[in-house]
C-alpha positions as CSV (number, residue, x, y, z in Angstrom):
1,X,8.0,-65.9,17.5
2,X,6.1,-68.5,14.7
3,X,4.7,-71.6,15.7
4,X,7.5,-73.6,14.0
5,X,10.2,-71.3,16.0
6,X,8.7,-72.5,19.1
7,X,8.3,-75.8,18.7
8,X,11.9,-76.2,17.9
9,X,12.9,-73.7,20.5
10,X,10.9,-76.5,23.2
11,X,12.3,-79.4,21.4
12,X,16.0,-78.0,22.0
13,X,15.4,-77.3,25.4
14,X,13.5,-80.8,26.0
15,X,16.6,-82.2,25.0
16,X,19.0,-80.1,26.5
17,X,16.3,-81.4,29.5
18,X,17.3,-84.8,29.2
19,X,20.8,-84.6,28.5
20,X,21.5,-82.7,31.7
21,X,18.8,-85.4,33.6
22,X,22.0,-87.7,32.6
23,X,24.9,-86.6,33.5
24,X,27.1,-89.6,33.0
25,X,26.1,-91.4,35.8
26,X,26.3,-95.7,35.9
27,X,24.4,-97.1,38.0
28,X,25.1,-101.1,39.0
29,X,25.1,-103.5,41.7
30,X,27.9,-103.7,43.7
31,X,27.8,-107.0,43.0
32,X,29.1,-106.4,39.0
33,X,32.3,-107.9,39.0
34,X,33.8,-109.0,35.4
35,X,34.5,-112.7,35.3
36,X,37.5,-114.0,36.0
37,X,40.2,-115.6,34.0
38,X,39.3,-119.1,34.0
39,X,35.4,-118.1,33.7
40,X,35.8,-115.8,30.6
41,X,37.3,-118.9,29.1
42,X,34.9,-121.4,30.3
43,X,32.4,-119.4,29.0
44,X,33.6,-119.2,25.1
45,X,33.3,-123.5,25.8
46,X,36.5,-124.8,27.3
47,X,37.0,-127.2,29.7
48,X,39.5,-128.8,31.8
49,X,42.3,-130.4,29.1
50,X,41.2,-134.0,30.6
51,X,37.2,-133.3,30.1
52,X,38.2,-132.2,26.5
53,X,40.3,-135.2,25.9
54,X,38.3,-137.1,26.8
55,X,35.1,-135.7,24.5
56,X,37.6,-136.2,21.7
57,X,38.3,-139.3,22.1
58,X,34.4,-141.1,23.0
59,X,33.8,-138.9,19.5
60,X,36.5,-140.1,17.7
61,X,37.0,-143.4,19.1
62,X,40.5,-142.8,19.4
63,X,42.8,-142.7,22.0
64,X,45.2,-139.3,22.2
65,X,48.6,-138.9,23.6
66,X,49.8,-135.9,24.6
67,X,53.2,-134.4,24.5
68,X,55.3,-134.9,28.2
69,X,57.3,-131.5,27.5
70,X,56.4,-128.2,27.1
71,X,57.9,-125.0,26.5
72,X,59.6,-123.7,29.1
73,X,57.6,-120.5,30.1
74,X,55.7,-119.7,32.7
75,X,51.7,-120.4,32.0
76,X,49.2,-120.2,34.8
77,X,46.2,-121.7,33.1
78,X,45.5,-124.9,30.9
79,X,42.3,-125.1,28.8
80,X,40.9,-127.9,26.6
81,X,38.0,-127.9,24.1
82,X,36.2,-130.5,21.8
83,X,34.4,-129.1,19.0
84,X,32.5,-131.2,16.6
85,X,31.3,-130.0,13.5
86,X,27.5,-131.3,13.3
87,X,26.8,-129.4,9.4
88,X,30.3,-130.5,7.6
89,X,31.6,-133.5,9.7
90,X,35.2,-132.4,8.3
91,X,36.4,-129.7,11.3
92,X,36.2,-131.9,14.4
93,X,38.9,-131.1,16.5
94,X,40.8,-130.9,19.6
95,X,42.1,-127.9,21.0
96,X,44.0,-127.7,24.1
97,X,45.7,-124.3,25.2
98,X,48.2,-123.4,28.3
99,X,48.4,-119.8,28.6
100,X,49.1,-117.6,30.9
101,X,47.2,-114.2,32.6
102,X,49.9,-112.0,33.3
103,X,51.8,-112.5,30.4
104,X,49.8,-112.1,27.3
105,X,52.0,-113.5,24.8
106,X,53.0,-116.7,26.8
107,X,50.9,-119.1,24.4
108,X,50.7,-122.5,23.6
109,X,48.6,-124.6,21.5
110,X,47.9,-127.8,20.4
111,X,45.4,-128.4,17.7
112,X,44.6,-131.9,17.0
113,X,41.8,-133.3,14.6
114,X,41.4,-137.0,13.1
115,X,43.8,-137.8,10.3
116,X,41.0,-138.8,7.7
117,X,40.0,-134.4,8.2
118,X,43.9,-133.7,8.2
119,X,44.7,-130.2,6.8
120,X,47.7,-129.6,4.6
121,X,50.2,-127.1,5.1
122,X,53.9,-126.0,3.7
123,X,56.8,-124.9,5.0
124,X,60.1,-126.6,6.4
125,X,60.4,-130.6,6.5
126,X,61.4,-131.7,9.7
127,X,61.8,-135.9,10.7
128,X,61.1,-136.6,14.2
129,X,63.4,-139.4,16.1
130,X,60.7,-142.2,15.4
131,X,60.8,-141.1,11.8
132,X,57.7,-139.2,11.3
133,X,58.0,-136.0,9.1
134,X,56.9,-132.5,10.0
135,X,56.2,-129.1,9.1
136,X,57.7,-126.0,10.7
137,X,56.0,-122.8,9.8
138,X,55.4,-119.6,11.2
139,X,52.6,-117.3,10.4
140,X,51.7,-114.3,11.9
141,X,51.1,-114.6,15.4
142,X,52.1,-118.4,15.8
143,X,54.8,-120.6,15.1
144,X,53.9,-124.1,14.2
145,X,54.6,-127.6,13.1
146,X,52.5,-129.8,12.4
147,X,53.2,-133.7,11.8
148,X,50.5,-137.1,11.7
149,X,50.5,-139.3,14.6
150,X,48.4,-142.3,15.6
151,X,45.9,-141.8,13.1
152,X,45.7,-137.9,14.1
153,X,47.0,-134.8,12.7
154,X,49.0,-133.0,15.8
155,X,49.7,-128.9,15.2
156,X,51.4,-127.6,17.6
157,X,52.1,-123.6,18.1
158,X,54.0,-121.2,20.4
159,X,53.2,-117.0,20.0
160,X,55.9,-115.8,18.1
161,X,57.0,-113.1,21.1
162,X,57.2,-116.0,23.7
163,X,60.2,-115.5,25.2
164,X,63.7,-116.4,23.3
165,X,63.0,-119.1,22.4
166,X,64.6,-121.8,19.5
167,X,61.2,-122.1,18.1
168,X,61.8,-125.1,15.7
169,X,64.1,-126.8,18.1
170,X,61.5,-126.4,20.9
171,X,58.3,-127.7,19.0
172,X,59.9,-130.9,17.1
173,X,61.2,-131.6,21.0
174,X,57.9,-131.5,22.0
175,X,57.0,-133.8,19.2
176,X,59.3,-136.2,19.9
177,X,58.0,-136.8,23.3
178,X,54.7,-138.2,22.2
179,X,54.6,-141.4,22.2
């Protein structure tokens, strides 16, 4: 056999070698668990809707209310989060989010930023009971609507397989009952 014959002859078995060395095998603590729930959320940044709020508000200097009805599905989980844009100053927002772990689709959200950073959108007027207009529109995951407020711009969204649910009926009810 040549000298280059060999050599790859030994490299293939070398390999072969270490690919039988490992056979699949993982090896880990017993004490690798994944994170929960509520700790793979907390660790993308959210907090506890109150903590949120109330980042929101010492950076905004504004005072949120929050709706007093939701939809009427089962969620097992709320989550809040402040985010501030430091480079642009134009994306500060709120976002708050009640979902829920055994039903994937159960979703709702509630976006809320300061009016002077408001973002526009078009779709479906609405007028709430105190006169305020609205926007219903669906994209596609969420429905939405999305109306001004107390110096803020409020967007609120339900996943679009939810339940049956009346979806612009259900959010402009929620709407109304901020005060």
């Amino acid at each position: 056999m040549s000298l280059k014959k060999s050599i790859s002859f030994l490299l293939l078995l070398l390999g072969l070698f270490i690919l039988e060395g490992n056979n699949g095998t993982v090896y880990g603590s017993l004490n690798d668990t994944p994170p929960s729930f509520e700790e793979q959320f907390r660790e993308m940044g959210n907090k506890t809707v109150v903590e949120a709020v109330k980042d929101f508000e010492k950076h905004c200097n504004c005072g949120v209310k929050l709706p007093t009805m939701i939809p009427s599905i089962p969620f097992t989980h709320e989550f809040g989060e402040f985010y501030e844009d430091k480079e642009y100053k134009i994306n500060d927002s709120l976002q708050i989010r009640l979902v829920n772990s055994e039903i994937r689709h159960n979703i709702f959200k509630i976006d809320i930023r300061p009016l002077k950073n408001k973002l526009d959108f078009e779709g479906s007027k609405y007028t709430l009971q105190d006169g305020t207009n609205g926007i219903y529109f669906a994209s596609d995951l969420f429905n939405f609507f999305v109306f001004e407020k107390n110096n803020l711009q409020y967007l609120i969204g339900i996943h679009n397989m939810a339940a049956n649910i009346e979806t612009p009926k259900v959010l402009i009810d929620i709407a109304n009952s901020i005060n």
